[in-house]
C-alpha atoms as a printed R data frame, in Angstrom:
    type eleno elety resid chain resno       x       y       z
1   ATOM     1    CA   UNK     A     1 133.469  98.320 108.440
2   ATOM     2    CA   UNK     A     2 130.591  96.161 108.325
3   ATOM     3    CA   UNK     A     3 127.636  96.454 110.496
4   ATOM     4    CA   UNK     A     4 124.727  94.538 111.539
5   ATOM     5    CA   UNK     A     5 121.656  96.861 111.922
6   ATOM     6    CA   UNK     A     6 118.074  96.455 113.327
7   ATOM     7    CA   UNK     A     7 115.609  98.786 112.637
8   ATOM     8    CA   UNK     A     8 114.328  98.761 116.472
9   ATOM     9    CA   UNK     A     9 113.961 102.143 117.570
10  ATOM    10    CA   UNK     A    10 115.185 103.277 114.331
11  ATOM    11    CA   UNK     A    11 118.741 102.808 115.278
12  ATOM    12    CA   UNK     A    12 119.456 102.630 111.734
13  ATOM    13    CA   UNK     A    13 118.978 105.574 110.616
14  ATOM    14    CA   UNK     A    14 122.119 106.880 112.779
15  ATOM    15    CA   UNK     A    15 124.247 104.761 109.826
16  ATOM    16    CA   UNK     A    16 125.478 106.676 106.401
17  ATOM    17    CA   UNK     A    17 126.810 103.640 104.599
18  ATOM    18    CA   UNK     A    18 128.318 103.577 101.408
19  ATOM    19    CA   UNK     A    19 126.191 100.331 100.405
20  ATOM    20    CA   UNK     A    20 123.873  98.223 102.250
21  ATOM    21    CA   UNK     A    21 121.398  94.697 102.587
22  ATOM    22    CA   UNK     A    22 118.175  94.665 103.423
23  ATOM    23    CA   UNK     A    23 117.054  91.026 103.963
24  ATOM    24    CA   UNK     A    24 113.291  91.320 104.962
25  ATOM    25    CA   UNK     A    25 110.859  94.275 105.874
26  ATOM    26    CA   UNK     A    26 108.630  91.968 108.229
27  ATOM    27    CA   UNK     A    27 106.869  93.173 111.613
28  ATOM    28    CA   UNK     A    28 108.445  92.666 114.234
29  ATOM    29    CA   UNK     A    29 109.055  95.260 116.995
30  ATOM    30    CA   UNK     A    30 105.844  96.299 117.341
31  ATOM    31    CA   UNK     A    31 106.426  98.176 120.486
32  ATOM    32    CA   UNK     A    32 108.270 101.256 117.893
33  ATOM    33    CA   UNK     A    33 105.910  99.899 114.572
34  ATOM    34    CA   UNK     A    34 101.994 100.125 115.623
35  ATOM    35    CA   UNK     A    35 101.474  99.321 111.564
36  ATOM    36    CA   UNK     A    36 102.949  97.933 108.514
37  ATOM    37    CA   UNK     A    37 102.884 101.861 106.812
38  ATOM    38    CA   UNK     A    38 105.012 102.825 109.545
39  ATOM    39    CA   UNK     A    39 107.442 100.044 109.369
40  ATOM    40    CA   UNK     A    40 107.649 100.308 105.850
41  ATOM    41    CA   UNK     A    41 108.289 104.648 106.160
42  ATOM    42    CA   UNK     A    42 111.319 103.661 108.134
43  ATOM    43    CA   UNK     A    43 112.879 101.593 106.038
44  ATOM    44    CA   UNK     A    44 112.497 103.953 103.245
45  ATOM    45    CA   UNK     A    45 114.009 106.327 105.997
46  ATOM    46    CA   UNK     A    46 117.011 104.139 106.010
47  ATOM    47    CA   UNK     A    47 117.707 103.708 102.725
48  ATOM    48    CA   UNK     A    48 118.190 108.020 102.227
49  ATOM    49    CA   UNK     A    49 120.660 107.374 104.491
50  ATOM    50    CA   UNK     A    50 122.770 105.576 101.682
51  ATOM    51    CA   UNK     A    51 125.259 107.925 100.311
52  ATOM    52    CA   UNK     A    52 124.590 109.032  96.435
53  ATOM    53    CA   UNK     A    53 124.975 106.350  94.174
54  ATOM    54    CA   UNK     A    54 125.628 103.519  96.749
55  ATOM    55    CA   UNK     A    55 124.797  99.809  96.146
56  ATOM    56    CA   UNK     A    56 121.844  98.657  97.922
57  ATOM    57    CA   UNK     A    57 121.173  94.424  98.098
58  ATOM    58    CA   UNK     A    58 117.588  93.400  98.216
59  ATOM    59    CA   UNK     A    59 116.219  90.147  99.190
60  ATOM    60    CA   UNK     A    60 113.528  89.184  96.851
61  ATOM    61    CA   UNK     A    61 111.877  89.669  99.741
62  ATOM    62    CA   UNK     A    62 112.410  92.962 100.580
63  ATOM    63    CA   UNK     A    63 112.555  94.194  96.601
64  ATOM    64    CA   UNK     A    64 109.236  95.963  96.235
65  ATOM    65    CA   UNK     A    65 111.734  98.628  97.740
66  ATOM    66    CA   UNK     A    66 113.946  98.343  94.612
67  ATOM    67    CA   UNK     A    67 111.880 101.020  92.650
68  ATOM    68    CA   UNK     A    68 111.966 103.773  95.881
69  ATOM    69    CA   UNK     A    69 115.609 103.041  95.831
70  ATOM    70    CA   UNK     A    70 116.394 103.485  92.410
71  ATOM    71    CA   UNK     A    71 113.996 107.293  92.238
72  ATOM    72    CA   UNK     A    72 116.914 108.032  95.221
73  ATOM    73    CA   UNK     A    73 119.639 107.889  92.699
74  ATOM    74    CA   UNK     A    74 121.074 104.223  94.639
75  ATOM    75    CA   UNK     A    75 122.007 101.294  92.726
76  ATOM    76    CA   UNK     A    76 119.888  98.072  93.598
77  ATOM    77    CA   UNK     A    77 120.753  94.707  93.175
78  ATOM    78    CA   UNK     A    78 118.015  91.664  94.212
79  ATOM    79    CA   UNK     A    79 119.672  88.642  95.415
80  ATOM    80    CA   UNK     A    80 117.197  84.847  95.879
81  ATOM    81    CA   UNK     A    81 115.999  82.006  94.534
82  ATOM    82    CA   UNK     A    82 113.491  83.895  92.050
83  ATOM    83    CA   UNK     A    83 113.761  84.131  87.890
84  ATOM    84    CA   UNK     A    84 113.444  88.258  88.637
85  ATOM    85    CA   UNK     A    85 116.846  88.084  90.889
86  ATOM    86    CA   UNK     A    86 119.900  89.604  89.581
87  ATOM    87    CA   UNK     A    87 122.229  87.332  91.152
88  ATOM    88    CA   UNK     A    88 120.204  84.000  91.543
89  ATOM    89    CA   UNK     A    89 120.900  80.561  93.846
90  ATOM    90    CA   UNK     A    90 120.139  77.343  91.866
91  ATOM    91    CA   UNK     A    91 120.302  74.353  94.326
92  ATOM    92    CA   UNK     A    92 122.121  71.763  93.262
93  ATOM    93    CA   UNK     A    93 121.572  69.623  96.337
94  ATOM    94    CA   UNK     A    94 121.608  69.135  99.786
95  ATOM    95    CA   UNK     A    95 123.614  66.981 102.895
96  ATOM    96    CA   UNK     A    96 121.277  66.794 106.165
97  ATOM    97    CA   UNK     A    97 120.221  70.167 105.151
98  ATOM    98    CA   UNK     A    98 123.437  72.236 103.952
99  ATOM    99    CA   UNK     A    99 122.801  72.831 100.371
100 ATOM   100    CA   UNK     A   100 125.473  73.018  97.661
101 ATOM   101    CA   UNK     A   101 124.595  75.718  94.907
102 ATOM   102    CA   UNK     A   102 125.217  77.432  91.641
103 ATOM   103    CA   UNK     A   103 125.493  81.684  91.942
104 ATOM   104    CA   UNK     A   104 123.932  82.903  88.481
105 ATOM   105    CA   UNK     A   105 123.967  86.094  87.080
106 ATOM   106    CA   UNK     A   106 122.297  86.857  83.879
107 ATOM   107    CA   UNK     A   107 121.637  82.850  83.236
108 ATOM   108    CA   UNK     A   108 124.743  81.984  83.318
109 ATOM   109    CA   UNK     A   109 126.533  79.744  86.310
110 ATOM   110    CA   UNK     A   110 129.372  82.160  88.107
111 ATOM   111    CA   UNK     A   111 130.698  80.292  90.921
112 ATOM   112    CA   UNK     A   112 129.599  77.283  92.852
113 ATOM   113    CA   UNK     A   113 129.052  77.863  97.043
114 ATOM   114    CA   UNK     A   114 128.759  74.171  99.552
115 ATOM   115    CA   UNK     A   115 127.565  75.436 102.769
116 ATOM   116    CA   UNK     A   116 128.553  73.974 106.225
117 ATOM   117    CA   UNK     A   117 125.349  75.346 107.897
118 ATOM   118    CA   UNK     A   118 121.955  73.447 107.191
119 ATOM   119    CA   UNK     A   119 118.876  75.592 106.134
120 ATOM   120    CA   UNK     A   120 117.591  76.647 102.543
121 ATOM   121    CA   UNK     A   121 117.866  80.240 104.589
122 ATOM   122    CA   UNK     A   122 121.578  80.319 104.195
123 ATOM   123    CA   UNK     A   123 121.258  80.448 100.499
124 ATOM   124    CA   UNK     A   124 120.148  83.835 100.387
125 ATOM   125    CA   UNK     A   125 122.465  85.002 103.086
126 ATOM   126    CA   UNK     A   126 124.957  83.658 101.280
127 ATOM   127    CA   UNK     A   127 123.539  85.894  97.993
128 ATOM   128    CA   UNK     A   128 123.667  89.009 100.181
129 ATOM   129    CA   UNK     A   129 127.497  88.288 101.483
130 ATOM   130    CA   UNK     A   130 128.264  87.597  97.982
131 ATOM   131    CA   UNK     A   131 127.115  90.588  96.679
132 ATOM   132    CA   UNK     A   132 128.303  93.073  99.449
133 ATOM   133    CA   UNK     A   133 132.127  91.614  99.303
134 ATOM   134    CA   UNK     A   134 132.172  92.709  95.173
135 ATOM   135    CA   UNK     A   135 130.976  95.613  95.941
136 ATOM   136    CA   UNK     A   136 134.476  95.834  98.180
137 ATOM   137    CA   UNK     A   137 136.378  94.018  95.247
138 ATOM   138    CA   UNK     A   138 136.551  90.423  95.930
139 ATOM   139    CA   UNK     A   139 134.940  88.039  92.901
140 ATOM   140    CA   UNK     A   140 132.036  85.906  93.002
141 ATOM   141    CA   UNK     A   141 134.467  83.097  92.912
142 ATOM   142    CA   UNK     A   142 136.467  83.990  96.023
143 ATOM   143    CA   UNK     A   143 133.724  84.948  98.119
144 ATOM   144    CA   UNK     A   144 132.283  81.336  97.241
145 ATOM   145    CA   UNK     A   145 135.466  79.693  98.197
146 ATOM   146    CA   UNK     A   146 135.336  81.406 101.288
147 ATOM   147    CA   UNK     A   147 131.772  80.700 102.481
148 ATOM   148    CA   UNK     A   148 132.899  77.340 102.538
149 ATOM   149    CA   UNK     A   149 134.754  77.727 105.283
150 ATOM   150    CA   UNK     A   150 131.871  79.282 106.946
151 ATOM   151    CA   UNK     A   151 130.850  77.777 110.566
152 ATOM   152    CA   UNK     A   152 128.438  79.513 112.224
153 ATOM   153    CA   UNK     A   153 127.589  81.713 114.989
154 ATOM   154    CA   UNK     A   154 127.100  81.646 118.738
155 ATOM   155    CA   UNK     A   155 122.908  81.190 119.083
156 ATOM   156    CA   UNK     A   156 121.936  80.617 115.299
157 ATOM   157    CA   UNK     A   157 121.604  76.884 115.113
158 ATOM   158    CA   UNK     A   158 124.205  76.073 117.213
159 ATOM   159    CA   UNK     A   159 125.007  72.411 117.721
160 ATOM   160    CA   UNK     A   160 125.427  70.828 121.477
161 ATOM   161    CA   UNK     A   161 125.835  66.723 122.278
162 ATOM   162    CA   UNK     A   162 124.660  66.386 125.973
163 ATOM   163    CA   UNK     A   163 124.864  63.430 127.762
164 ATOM   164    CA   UNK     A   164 123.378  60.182 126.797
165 ATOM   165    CA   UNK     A   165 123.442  61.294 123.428
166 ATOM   166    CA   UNK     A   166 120.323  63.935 123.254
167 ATOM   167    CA   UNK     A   167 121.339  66.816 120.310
168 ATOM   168    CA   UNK     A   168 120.689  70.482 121.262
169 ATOM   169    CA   UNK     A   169 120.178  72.905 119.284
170 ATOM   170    CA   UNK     A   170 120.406  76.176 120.320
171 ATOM   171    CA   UNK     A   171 119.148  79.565 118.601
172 ATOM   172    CA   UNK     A   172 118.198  82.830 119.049
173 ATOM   173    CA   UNK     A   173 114.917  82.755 116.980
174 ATOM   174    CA   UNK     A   174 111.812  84.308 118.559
175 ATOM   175    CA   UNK     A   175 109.606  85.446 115.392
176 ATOM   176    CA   UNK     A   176 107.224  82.727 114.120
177 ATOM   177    CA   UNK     A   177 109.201  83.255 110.318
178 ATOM   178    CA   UNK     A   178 112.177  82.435 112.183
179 ATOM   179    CA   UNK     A   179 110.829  79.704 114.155
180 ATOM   180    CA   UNK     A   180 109.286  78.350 111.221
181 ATOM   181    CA   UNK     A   181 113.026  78.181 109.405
182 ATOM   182    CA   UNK     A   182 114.764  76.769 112.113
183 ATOM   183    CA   UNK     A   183 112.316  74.243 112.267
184 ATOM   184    CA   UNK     A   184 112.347  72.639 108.775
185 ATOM   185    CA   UNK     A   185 116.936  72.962 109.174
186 ATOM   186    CA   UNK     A   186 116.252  70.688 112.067
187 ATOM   187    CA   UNK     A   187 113.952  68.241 110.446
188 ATOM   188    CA   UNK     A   188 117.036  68.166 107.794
189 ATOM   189    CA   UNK     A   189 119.447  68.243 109.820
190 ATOM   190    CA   UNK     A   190 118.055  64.834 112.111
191 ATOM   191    CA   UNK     A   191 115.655  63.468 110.329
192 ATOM   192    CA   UNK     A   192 115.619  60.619 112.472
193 ATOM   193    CA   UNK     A   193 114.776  61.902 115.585
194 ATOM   194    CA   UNK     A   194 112.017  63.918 117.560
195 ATOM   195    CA   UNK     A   195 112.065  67.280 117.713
196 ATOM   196    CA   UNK     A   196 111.176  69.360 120.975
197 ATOM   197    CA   UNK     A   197 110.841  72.779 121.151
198 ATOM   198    CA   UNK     A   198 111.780  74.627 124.659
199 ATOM   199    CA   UNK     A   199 110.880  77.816 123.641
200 ATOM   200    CA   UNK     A   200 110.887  81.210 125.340
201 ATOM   201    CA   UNK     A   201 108.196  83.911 124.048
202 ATOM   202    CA   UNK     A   202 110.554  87.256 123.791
203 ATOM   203    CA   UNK     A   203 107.998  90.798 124.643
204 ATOM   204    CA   UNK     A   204 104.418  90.558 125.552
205 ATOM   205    CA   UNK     A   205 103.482  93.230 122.503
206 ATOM   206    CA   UNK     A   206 105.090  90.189 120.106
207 ATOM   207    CA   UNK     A   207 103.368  87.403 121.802
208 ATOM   208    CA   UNK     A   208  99.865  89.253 121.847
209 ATOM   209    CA   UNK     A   209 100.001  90.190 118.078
210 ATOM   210    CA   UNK     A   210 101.495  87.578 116.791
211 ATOM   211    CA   UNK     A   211 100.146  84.624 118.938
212 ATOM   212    CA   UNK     A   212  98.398  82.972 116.281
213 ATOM   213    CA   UNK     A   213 101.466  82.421 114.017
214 ATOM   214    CA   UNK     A   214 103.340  81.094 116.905
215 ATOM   215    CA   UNK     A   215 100.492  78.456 117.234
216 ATOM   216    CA   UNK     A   216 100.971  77.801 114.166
217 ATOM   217    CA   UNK     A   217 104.384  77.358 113.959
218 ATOM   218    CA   UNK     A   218 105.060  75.348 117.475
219 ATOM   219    CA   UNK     A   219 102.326  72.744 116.730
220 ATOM   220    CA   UNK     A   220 104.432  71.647 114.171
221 ATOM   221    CA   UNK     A   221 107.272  70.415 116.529
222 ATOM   222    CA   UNK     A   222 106.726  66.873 117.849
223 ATOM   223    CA   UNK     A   223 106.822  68.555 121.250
224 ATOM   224    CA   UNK     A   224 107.059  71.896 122.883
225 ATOM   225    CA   UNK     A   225 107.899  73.346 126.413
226 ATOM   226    CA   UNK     A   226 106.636  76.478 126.782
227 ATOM   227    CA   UNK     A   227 108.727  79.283 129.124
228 ATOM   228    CA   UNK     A   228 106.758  82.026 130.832
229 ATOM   229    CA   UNK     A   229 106.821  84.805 128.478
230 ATOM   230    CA   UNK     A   230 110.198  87.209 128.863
231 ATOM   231    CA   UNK     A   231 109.371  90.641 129.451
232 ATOM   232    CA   UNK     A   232 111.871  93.042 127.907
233 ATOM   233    CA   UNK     A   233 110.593  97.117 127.388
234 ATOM   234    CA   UNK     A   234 106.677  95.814 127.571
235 ATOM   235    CA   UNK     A   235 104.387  98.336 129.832
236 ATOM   236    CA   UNK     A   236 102.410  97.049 132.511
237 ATOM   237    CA   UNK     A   237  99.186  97.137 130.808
238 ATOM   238    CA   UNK     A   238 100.992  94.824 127.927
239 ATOM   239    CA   UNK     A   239 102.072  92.444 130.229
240 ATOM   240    CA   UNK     A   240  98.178  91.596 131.268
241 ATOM   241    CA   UNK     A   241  97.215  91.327 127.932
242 ATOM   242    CA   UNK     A   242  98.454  88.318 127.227
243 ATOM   243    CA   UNK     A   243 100.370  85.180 129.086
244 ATOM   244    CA   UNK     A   244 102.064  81.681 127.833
245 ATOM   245    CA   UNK     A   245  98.758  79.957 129.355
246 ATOM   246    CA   UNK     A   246  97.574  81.951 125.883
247 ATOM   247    CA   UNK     A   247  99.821  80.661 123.349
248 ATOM   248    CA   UNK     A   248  99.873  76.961 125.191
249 ATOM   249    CA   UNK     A   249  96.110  76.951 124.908
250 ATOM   250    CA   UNK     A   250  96.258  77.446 120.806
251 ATOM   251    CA   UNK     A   251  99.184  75.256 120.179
252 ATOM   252    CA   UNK     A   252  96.717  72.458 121.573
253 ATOM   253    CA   UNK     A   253  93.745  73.636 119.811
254 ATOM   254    CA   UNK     A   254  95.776  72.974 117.108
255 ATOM   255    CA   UNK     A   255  96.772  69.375 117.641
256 ATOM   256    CA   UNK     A   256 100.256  70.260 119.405
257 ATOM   257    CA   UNK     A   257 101.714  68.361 122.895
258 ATOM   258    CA   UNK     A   258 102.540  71.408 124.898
259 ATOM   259    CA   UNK     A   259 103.961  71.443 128.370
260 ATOM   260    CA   UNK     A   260 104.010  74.766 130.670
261 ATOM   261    CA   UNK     A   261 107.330  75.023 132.322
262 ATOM   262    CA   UNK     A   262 107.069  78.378 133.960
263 ATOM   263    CA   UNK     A   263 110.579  80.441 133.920
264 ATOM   264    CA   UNK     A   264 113.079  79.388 131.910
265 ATOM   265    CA   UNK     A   265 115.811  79.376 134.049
266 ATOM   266    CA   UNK     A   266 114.757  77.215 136.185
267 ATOM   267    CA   UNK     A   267 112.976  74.897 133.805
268 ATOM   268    CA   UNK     A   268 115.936  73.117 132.336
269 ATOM   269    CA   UNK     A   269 116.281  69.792 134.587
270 ATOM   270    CA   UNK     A   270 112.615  68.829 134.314
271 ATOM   271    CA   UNK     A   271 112.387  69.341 130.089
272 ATOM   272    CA   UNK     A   272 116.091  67.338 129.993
273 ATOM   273    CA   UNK     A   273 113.701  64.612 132.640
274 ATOM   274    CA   UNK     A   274 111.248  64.315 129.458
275 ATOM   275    CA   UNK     A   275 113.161  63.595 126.837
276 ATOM   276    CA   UNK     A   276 114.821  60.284 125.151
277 ATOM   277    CA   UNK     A   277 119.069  61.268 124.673
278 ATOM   278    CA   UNK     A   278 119.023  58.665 121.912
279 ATOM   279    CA   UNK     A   279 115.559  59.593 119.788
280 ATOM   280    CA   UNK     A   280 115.050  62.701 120.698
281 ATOM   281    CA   UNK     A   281 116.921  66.738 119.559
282 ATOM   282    CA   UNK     A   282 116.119  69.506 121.573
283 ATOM   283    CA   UNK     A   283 115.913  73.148 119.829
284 ATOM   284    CA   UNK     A   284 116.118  75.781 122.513
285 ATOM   285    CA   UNK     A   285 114.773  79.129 121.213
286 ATOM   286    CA   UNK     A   286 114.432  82.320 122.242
287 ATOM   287    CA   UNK     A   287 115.907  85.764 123.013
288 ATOM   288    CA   UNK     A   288 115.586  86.211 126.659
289 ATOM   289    CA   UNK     A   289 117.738  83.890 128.759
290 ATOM   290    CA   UNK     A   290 116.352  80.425 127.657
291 ATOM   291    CA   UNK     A   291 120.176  79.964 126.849
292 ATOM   292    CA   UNK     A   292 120.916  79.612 130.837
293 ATOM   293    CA   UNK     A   293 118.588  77.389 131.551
294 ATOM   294    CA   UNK     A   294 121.133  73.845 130.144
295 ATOM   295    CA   UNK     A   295 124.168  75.822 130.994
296 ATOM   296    CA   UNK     A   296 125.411  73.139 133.301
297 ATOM   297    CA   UNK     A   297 124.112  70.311 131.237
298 ATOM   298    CA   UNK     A   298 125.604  71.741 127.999
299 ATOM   299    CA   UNK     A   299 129.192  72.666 129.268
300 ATOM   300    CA   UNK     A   300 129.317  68.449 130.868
301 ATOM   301    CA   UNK     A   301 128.172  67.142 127.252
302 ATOM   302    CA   UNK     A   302 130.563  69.694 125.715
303 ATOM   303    CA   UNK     A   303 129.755  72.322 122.740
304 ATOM   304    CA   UNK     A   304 129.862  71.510 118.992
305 ATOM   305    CA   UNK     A   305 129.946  75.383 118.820
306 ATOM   306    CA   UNK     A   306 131.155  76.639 115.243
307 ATOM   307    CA   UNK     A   307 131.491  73.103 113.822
308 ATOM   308    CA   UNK     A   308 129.699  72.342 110.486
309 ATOM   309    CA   UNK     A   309 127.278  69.470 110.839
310 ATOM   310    CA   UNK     A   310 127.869  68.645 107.251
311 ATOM   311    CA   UNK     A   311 131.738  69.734 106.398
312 ATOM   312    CA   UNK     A   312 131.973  70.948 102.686
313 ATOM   313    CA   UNK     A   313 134.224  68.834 100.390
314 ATOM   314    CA   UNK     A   314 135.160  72.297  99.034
315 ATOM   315    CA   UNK     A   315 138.400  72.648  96.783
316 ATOM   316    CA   UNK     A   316 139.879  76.333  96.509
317 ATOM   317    CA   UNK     A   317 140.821  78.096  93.595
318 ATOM   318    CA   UNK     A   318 144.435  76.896  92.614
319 ATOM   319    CA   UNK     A   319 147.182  79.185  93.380
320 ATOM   320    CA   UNK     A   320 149.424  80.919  90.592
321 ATOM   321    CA   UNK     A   321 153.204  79.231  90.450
322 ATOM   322    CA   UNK     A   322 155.433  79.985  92.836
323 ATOM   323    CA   UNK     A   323 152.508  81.546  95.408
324 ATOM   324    CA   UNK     A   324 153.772  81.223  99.189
């Protein structure tokens, strides 16, 4: 089996896998982590959950966890871009934002991946899937061959052509990092056009801590639409410590065009009213139900769901004689 995990609630820690990724320790749910100490105590948590001598794949992100791992008797490997990283992505180059690269283990080229998903992002992803699926016997060259073929996923950069021509992008991002990553795919991805965020603040407790890097991050869009914040386990006294009048306030302090929309359901035919179908792409973002609010609009134009915005001219490993 392999399972997606999120350390919310320490959910986690109810898994005894045989080997395991961890792609970033980064705060998030701050509702269950008041601090960075205890954040970092449950990841440690987690990885004694590994059974004895199990293979555990750090992003160079995550790898000042490589030493607690290794005192536990696991076996680490640390998977990026870095000189330090066991198994290593060199880019090679890029089409509108997918990036073709070289896997390299101990300086030497081992297989060559072309993603069909744009974002630098995917390259460690990539690392970590690469890594995982030896560990369950399939070469670096096979696994390459078949992220290749690699689409997508429902919410994470997913591709929509509405009518008179206006892009969508839709995806579930609702952390400033995240945010932040989705926004430089889309520059990428259409360079030529103007990018609008209509974006959906996901908890109070995130919003209020982490209001400044959202700022940040949204003033860099040509545009934003700010949703009323989604509430989702927040307490009543959270929910009056902060609201999108906030966040909208600092994104214009900061030289950003931001728009209140109020609730995001409802919020969809006035944003689609603003926008140019021919020079403008519209990223909507957000975990709560930001999704809903162009369901109408987005079934007319019809999905690009699961189809690569950049194919890969990929060739697969040739087949032995005689193979059926």
């Amino acid at each position: 089996l392999v399972v997606e995990a999120c350390e919310y609630d320490r959910s986690f820690h109810r898994l005894r896998p045989a080997a395991c990724a961890i792609l970033n320790v980064e705060a998030d749910h701050f509702d269950c982590y008041p601090d960075r100490a205890s954040l970092v105590e449950s990841f440690t948590g987690f990885l004694e959950r590994v059974r004895q001598g199990g293979l555990v794949v750090l992003h160079e992100k995550a790898a000042f966890l490589e030493e607690c791992a290794r005192r536990m008797g696991l076996r680490v490997l640390v998977v990026g871009r870095g000189k330090e990283a066991g198994l290593r992505a060199r880019l090679l180059d890029k089409e509108r934002g997918c990036c073709r690269f070289q896997v390299m283990e101990d300086g030497r080229p081992r297989a060559e991946v072309r993603l069909g998903v744009p974002g630098e992002h995917w390259m460690g992803n990539a690392l970590v899937a690469l890594a995982l699926a030896r560990e369950g016997g399939v070469t670096l060259e096979e696994g390459a061959a078949g992220l290749g073929d690699y689409r997508g996923m429902v919410r994470r950069f997913q591709v929509h052509r509405g009518r008179d021509g206006l892009v969508v992008i839709s995806d579930y991002a609702h952390h400033p990092t995240e945010l932040e990553t989705v926004l430089r795919a889309a520059r990428e991805y259409v360079p030529e056009r103007r990018l609008a965020a209509f974006f959906q603040p996901h908890q109070y407790s995130r919003t209020r801590v982490l209001l400044d890097d959202f700022a940040r991050v949204l003033s860099g869009f040509d545009r934003v639409f700010l949703a009323d914040i989604y509430a989702a386990r927040d307490s009543r006294e959270e929910r009056s410590a902060v609201r999108a009048e906030d966040l909208a306030g600092k994104i214009a302090l900061r030289g950003g065009r931001v728009e209140l929309v109020g609730p995001a359901r409802t919020a969809g035919p006035r944003v689609l009213r603003s926008l140019d179908g021919k020079r403008d792409a519209l990223l909507l973002l957000g975990a709560g139900d930001v999704d809903a609010a162009l369901g109408d609009f987005l079934e007319e134009g019809g999905p690009e769901s699961f189809r690569s915005p950049c194919p890969p001219r990929r060739v697969h490993p040739p087949r032995s004689a005689g193979a059926t």
